[in-house]
VOGU-3710 file (C-alpha; in Angstrom, 3 decimals, decimal comma):
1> xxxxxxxxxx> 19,269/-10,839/-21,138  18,136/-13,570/-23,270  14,472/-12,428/-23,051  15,647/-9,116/-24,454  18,211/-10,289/-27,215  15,147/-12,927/-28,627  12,748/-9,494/-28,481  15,673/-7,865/-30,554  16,279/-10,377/-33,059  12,532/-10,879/-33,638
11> xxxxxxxxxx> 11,622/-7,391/-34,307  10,868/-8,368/-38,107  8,260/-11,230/-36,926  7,080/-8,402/-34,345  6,314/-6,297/-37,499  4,501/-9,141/-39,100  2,654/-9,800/-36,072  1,633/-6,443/-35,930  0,408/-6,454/-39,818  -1,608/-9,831/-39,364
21> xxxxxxxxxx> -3,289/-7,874/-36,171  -4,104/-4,811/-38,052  -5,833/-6,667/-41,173  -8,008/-8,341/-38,607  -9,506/-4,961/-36,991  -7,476/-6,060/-34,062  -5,202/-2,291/-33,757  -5,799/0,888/-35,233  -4,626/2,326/-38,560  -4,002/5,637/-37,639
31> xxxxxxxxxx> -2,431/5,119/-34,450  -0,957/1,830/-35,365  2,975/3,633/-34,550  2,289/4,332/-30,598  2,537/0,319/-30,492  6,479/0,902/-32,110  6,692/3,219/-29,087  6,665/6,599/-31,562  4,444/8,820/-29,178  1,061/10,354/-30,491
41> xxxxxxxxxx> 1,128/13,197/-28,784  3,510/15,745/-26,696  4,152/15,115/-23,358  2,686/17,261/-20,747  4,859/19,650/-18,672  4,837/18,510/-14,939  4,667/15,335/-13,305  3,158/12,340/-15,031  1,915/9,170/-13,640  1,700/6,265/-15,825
51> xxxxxxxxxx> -0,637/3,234/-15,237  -0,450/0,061/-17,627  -3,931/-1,879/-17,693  -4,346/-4,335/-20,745  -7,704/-4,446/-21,859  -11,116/-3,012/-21,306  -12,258/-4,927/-17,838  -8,736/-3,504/-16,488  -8,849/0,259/-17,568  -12,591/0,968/-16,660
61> xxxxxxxxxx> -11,575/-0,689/-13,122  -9,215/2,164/-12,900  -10,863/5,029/-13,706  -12,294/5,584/-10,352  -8,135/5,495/-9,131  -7,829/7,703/-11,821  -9,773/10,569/-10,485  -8,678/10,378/-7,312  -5,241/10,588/-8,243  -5,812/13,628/-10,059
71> xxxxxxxxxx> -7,832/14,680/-7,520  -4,826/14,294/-4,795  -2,434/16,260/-6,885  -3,788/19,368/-8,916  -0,035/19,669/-10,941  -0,867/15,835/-11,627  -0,470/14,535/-14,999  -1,836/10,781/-15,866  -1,058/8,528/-19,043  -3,274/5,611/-19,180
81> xxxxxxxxxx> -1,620/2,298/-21,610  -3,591/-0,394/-23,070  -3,320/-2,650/-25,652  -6,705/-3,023/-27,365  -8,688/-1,245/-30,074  -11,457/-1,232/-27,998  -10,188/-0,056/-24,772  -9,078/2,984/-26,247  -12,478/4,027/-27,874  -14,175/3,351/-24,132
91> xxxxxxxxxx> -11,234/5,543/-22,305  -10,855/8,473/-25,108  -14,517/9,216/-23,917  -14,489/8,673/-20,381  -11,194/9,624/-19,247  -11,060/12,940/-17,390  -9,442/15,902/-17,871  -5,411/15,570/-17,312  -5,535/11,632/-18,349  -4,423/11,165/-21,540
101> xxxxxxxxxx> -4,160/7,547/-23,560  -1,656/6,153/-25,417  -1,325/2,344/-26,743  1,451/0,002/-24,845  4,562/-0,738/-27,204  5,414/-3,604/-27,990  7,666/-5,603/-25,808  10,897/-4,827/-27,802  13,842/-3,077/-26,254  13,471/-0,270/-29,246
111> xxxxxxxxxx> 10,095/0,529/-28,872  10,141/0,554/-25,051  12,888/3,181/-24,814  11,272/5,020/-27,699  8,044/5,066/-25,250  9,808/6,076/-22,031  12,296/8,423/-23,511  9,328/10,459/-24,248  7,008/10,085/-21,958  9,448/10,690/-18,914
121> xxxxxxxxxx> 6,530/8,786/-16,151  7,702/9,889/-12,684  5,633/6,749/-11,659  4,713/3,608/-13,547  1,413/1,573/-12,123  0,752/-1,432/-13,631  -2,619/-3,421/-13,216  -3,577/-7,197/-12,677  -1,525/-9,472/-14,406  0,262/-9,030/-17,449
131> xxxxxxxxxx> 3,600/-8,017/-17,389  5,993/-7,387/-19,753  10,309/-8,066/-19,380  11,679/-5,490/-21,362  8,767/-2,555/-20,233  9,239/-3,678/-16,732  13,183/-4,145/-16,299  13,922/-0,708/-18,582  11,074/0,881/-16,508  13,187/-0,192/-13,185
141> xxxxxxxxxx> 16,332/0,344/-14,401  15,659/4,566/-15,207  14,737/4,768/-11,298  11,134/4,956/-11,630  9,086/3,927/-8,606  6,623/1,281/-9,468  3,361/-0,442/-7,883  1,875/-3,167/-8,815  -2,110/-3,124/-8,247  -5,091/-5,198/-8,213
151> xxxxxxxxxx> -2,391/-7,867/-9,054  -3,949/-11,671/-9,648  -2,306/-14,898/-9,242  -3,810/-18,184/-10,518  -3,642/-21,293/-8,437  -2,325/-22,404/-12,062  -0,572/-19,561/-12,844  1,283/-19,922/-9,373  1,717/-23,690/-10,027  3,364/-22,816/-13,453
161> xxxxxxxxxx> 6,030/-19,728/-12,342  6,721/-21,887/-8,960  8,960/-24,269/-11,536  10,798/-20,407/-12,867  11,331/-18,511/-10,114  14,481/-17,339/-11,941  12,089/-15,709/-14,310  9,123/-14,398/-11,753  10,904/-13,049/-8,950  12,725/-10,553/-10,452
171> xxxxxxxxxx> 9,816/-8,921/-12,063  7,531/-8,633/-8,910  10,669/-7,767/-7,190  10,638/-4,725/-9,517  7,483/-3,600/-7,927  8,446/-1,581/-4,757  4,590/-1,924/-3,775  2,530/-4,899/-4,463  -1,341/-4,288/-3,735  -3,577/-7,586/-4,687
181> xxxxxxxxxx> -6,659/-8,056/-4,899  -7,437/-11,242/-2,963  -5,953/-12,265/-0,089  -4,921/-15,879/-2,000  -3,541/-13,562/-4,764  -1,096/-11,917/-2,146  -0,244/-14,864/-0,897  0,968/-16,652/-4,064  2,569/-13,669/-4,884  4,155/-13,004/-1,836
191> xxxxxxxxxx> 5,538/-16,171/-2,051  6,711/-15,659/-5,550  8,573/-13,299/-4,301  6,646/-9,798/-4,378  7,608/-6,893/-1,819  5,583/-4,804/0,165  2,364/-7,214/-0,060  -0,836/-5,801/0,912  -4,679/-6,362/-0,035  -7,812/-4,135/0,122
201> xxxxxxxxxx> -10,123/-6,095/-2,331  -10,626/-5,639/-6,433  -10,787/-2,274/-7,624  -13,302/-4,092/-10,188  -15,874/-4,011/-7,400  -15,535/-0,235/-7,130  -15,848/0,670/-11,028  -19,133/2,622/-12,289  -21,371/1,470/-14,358  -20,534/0,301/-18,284
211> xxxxxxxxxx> -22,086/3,401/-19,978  -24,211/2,935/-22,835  -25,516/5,272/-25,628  -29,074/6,188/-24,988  -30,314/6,594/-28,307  -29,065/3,015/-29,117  -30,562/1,641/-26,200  -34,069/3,240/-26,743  -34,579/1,766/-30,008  -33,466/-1,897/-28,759
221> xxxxxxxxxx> -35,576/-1,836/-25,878  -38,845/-0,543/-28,031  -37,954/-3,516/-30,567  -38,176/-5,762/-27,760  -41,280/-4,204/-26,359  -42,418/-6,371/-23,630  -41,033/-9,962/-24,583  -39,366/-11,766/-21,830  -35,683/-11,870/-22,379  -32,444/-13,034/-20,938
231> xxxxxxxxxx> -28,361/-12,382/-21,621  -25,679/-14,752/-22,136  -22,697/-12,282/-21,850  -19,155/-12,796/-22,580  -19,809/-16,241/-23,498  -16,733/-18,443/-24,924  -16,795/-21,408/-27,180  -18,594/-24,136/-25,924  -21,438/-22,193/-23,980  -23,219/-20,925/-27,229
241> xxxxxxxxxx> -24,407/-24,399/-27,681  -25,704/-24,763/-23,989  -27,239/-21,374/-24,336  -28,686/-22,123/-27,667  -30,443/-25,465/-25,657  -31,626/-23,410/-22,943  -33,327/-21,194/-25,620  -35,289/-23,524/-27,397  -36,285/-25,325/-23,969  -37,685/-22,396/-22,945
251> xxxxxxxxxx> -39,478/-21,328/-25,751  -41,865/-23,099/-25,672  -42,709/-22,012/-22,121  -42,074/-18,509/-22,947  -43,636/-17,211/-25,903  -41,730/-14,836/-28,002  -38,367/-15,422/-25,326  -35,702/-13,603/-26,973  -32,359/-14,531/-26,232  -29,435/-12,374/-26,102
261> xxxxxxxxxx> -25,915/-13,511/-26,881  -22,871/-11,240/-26,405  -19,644/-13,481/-27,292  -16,273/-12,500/-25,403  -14,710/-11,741/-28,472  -17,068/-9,937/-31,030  -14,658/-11,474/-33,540  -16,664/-14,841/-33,373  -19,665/-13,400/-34,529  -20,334/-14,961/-37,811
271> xxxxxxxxxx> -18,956/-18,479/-36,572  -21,546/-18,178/-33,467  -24,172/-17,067/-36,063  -23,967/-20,254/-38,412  -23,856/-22,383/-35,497  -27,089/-21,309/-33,898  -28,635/-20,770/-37,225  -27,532/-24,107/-37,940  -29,657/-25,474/-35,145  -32,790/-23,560/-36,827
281> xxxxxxxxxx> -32,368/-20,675/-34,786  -33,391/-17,234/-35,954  -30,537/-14,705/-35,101  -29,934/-11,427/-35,873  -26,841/-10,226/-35,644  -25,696/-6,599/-34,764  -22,424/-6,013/-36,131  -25,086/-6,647/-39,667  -27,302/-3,781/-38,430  -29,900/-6,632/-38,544
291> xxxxxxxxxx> -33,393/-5,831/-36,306  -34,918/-7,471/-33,629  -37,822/-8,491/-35,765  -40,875/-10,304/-34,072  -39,871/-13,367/-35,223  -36,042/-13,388/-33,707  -34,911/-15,881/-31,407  -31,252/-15,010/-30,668  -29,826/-11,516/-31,043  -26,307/-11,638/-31,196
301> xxxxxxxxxx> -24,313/-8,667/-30,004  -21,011/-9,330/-31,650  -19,783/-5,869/-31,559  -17,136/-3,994/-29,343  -17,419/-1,395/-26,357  -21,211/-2,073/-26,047  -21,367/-4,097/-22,857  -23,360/-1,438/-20,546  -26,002/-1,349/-23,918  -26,812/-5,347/-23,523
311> xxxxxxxxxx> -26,562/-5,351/-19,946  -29,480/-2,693/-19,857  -31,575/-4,472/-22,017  -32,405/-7,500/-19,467  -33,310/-8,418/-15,944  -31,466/-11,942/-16,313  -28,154/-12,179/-16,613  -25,966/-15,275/-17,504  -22,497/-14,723/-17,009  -20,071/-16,669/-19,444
321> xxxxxxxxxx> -16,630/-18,066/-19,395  -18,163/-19,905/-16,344  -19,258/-23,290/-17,375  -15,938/-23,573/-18,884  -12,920/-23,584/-17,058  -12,460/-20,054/-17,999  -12,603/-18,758/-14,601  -16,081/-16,433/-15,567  -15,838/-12,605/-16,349  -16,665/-9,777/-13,972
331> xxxxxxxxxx> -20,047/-10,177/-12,025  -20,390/-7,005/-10,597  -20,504/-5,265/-14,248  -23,983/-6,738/-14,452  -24,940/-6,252/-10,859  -24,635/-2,716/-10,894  -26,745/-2,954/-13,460  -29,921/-4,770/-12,279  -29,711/-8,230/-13,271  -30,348/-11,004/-11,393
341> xxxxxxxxxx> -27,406/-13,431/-11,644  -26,560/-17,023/-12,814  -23,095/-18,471/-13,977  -21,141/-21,560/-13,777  -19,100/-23,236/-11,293  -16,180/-21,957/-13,132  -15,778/-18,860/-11,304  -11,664/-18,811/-9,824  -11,041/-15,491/-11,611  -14,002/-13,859/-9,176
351> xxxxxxxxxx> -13,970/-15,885/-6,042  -14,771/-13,241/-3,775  -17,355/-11,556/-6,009  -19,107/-14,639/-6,503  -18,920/-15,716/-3,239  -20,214/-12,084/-1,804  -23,456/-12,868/-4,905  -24,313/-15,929/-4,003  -24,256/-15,693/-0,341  -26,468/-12,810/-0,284
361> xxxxxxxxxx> -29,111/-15,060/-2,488  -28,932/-12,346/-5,663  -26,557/-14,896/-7,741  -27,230/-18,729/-8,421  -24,767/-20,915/-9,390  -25,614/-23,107/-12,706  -23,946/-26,906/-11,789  -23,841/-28,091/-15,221  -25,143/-26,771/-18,757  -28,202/-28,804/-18,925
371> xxxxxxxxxx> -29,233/-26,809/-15,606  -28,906/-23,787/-17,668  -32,434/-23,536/-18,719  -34,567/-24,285/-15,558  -32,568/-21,625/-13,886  -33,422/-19,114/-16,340  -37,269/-20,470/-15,778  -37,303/-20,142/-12,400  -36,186/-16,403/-12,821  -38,870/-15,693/-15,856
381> xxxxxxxxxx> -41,663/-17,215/-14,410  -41,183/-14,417/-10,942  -40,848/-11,294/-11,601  -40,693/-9,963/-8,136  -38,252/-12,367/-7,122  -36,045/-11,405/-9,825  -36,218/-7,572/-9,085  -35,420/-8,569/-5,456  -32,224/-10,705/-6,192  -31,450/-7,781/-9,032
391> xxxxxxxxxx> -31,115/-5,374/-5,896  -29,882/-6,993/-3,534  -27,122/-7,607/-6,313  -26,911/-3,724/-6,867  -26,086/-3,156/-3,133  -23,376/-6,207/-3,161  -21,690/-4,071/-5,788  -21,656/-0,984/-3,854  -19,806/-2,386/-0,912  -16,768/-2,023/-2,856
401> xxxxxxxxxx> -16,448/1,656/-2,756  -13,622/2,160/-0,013  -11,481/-0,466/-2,030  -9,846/3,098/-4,522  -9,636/4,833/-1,141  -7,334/2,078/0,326  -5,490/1,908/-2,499  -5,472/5,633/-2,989  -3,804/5,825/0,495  -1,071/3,219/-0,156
411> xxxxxxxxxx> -0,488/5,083/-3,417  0,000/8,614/-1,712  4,038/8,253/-0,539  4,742/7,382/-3,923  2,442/10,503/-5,463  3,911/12,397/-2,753  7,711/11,468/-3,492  6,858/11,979/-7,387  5,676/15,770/-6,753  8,353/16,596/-4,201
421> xxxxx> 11,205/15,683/-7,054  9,589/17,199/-9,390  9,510/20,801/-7,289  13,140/20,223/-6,655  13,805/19,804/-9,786
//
């Protein structure tokens, strides 16, 4: 109650928020009033499952449910939530037919029941971790089943909602399925008081590849020709500058090593930029349009939605967010991909995923950040051993594929009690 009357009183500072977000690129123009819960489009006649997933890593991880949930019920209807620019450019061109998108409203008692006064869900699934008060308690409250999937708990997190369990439990008790993705997860959220705990493994690990535009990709990879080359992806302050090291110890053993740098937020570009020029580094950068000329060192791809592009362009892959206490970013995007892996020992957000890598010898785990560059030299200087830890790596991410089917199953009670109300009604 006091969550929802601060939400209500704040609605002008909501509407500021909003404004700030929108003059930084950060939510679109001319859909800007779906986050105020005003739909932008008609609802579809029949029944309508609706799945929640906040950014880009947590929508293309669903897309394989997707399908086979439409696949399971032909009258099936699916509206797909998130809360990023870029997550809806990805989904508008890969969801399939019957999945529509929508942005999530903001958490304000207004624009919720605005949002599920016209959508109607006969289902709500929500994904991973973020959950919302208002979205989840009105959700409960109209009598809509909901499941909870591929749901993460920190060892911090847990640590942190263990001293407000007046606050936690009743919003995983909300869930009348819980489905997590680690067995730890279910256990720390079992404890938090979840229902109905179960675990198959991450639906991450059974998403296809990041897609990338071919016409893009062909003239990168003829501007690189045949230079040797490496990725930093996803990389968050602090790992530029060990990247940025690695590079220019390895240039010298390398000639014409270019270096490519894809920050976690594309929004960092030009600060990333003056910091690596400001160590004499050449970068081009491609939210510029600038070229890979002969002479550039770093290429920075600060731009959105392109991940499957820079993956594609080399066989070395650094994954960020990992010699930080970040907890790393997906592995397996890269791996189904062939790359041979390195990140840091900052990988808690993909235990089991790293874990699978490294134990199979296709992913090596970089200590410290002045290891950075001999593992990346150890990788350049062998081509064949690189393709082999590249495949192996590609099969690691296949073993995945019955996680949507387990999942699927769990699901089908639900799907089935959503279409039998629906032909009664």
């Amino acid at each position: 109650m006091l969550y929802r009357a601060t939400t209500t009183l704040l609605g002008p500072a909501i509407g500021l928020y909003l404004r700030h977000r929108l003059s930084r690129g950060r939510e679109d123009p001319e859909r800007i009033r779906e986050r105020l819960g005003q739909p932008g489009r008609d609802r579809p006649d029949g029944p309508l499952a609706w799945i929640h997933a906040a950014s880009v890593g947590e929508a293309v991880s669903v897309l394989p449910l997707i399908e086979g949930m439409l696949n399971r019920g032909e009258n099936l209807w699916l509206l797909l939530t998130t809360g990023t620019v870029t997550s809806a450019r990805i989904m508008t061109d890969r969801l399939p037919a019957r999945a529509l998108h929508q942005y999530v409203p903001v958490d304000r008692p207004s624009a919720v029941r605005c949002f599920l006064d016209h959508w109607r869900p006969d289902l709500a699934i929500w994904v991973e971790s973020e959950l919302w008060p208002n979205l989840i308690g009105e959700t409960r409250a109209r009598g809509i089943p909901m499941a909870l999937v591929n749901a993460r708990m920190s060892e911090t997190s847990y640590r942190q909602w263990r001293r407000l369990p007046f606050l936690i439990r009743p919003l995983l008790r909300a869930f009348d399925i819980c489905i997590a993705q680690s067995a730890p997860d279910a256990g720390r959220l079992a404890t938090l008081g979840a229902r109905n705990v179960a675990c198959h493994g991450n639906l991450k690990a059974s998403s296809p590849p990041l897609a990338a535009d071919a016409r893009d990709l062909h003239e990168l990879t003829t501007a690189i020709g045949r230079r040797p080359r490496w990725l930093a992806a996803s990389t968050h302050p602090g790992e530029e500058a060990a990247v940025a090291a690695a590079h220019q110890q390895l240039s010298s053993r390398f000639p014409g090593l270019l270096t490519v740098v894809v920050p976690r937020h594309a929004n960092r570009g030009d600060e990333i930029a003056r910091q690596l020029r400001g160590l004499g580094l050449n970068v081009a950068q491609r939210s510029r349009e600038q070229p890979i000329a002969a002479d550039t060192e770093i290429y920075l791809g600060d731009s959105m939605g392109e991940m499957g592009l820079y993956y594609r362009l080399a066989p070395i892959v650094f994954v960020g967010g990992s010699l930080i206490e970040h907890g790393g970013q997906n592995p397996l995007e890269a791996a189904r991909l062939d790359s041979a892996l390195l990140f840091g020992p900052h990988m808690f957000n993909f235990t089991d995923q790293a874990a699978a890598l490294t134990s199979q010898g296709c992913a090596t785990t970089v200590e410290r950040p002045e290891a950075l560059a001999e593992a990346v030299a150890a990788l350049l200087s062998d081509a064949d051993e690189t393709a082999r830890q590249a495949a192996a790596a590609a099969r690691v991410a296949d073993d995945g594929r019955g996680v949507v089917d387990a999942v699927l199953e769990q699901l089908t009670p639900l799907l089935r009690q959503v279409e039998a109300e629906r032909a009664g009604a």
